[in-house]
C-alpha positions as YAML, in Angstrom:
chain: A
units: angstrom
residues:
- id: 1
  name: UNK
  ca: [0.00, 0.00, 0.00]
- id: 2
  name: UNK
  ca: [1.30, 3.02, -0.96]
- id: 3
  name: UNK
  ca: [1.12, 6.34, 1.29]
- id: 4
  name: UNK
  ca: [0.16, 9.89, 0.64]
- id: 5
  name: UNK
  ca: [3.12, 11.82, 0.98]
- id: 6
  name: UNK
  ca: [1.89, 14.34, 3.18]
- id: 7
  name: UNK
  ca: [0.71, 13.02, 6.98]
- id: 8
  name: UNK
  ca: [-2.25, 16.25, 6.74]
- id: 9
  name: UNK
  ca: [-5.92, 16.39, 6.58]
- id: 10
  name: UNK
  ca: [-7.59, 16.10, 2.68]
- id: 11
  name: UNK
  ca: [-9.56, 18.92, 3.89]
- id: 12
  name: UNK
  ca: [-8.25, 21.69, 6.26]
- id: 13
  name: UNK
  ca: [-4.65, 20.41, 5.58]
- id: 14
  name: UNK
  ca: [-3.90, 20.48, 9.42]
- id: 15
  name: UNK
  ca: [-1.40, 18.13, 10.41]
- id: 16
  name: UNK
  ca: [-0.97, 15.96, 13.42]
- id: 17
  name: UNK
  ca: [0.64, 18.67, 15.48]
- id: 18
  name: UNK
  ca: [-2.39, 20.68, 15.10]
- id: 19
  name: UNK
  ca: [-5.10, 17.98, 15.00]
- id: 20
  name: UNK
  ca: [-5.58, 14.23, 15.71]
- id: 21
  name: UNK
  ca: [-5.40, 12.68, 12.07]
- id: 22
  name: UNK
  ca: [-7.56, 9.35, 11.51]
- id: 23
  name: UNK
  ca: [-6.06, 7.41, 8.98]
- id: 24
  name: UNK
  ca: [-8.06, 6.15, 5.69]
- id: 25
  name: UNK
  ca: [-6.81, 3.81, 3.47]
- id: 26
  name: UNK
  ca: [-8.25, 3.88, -0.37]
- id: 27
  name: UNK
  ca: [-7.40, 2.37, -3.46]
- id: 28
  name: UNK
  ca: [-4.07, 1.47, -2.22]
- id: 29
  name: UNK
  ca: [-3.14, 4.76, -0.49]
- id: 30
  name: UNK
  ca: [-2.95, 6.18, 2.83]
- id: 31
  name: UNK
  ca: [-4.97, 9.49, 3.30]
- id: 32
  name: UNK
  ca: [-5.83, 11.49, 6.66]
- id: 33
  name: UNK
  ca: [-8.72, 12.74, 7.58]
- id: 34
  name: UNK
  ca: [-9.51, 15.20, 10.82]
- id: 35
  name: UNK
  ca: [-12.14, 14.46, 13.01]
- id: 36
  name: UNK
  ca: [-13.64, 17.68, 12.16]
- id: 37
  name: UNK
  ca: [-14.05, 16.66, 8.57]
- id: 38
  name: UNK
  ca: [-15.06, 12.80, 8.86]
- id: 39
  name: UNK
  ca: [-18.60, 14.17, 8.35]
- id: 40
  name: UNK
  ca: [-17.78, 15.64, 5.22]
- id: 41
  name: UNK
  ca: [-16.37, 12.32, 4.18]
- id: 42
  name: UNK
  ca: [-19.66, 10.73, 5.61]
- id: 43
  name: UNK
  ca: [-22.07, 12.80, 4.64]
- id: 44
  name: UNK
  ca: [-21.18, 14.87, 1.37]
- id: 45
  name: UNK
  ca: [-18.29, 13.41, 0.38]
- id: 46
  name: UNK
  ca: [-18.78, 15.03, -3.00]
- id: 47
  name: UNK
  ca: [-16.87, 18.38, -1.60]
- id: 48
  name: UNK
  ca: [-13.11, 16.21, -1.47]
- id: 49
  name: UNK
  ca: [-13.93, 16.48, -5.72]
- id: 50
  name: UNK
  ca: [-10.33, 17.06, -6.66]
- id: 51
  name: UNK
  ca: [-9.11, 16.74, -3.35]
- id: 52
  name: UNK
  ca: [-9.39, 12.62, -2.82]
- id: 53
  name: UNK
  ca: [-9.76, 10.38, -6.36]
- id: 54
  name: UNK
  ca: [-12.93, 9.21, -6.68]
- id: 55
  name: UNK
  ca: [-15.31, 11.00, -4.39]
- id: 56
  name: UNK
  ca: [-16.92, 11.95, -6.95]
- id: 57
  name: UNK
  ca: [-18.70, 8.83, -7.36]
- id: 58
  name: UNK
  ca: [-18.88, 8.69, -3.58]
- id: 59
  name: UNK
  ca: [-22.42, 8.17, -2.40]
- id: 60
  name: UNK
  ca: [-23.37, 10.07, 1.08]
- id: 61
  name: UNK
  ca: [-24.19, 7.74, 4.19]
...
């Protein structure tokens, strides 16, 4: 599995000094997500567009 280069989260870009990160692993790579923005990736995951490949096609929980 490869890793995302950057240890921040998709969305506010925070890192782990500033934030606890919570790791997500997709399509073979290691992302971070703040628990801030795990709604986001729960419940409109459309808005990480560009940001995380393939939430486009995402469907909200």
């Amino acid at each position: 599995m490869e890793d995302h280069k950057e240890k921040v989260c998709l969305f506010c870009k925070r890192d782990e000094n500033q934030v606890p990160l919570v790791q997500v692993d997709y399509k073979g790579h290691n992302y971070y997500i703040c628990p801030q923005h795990i709604p986001v990736l729960i419940h409109d995951p459309g808005q990480l567009e560009g940001i995380l490949p393939g939430a486009e096609n995402m469907q909200a929980g």
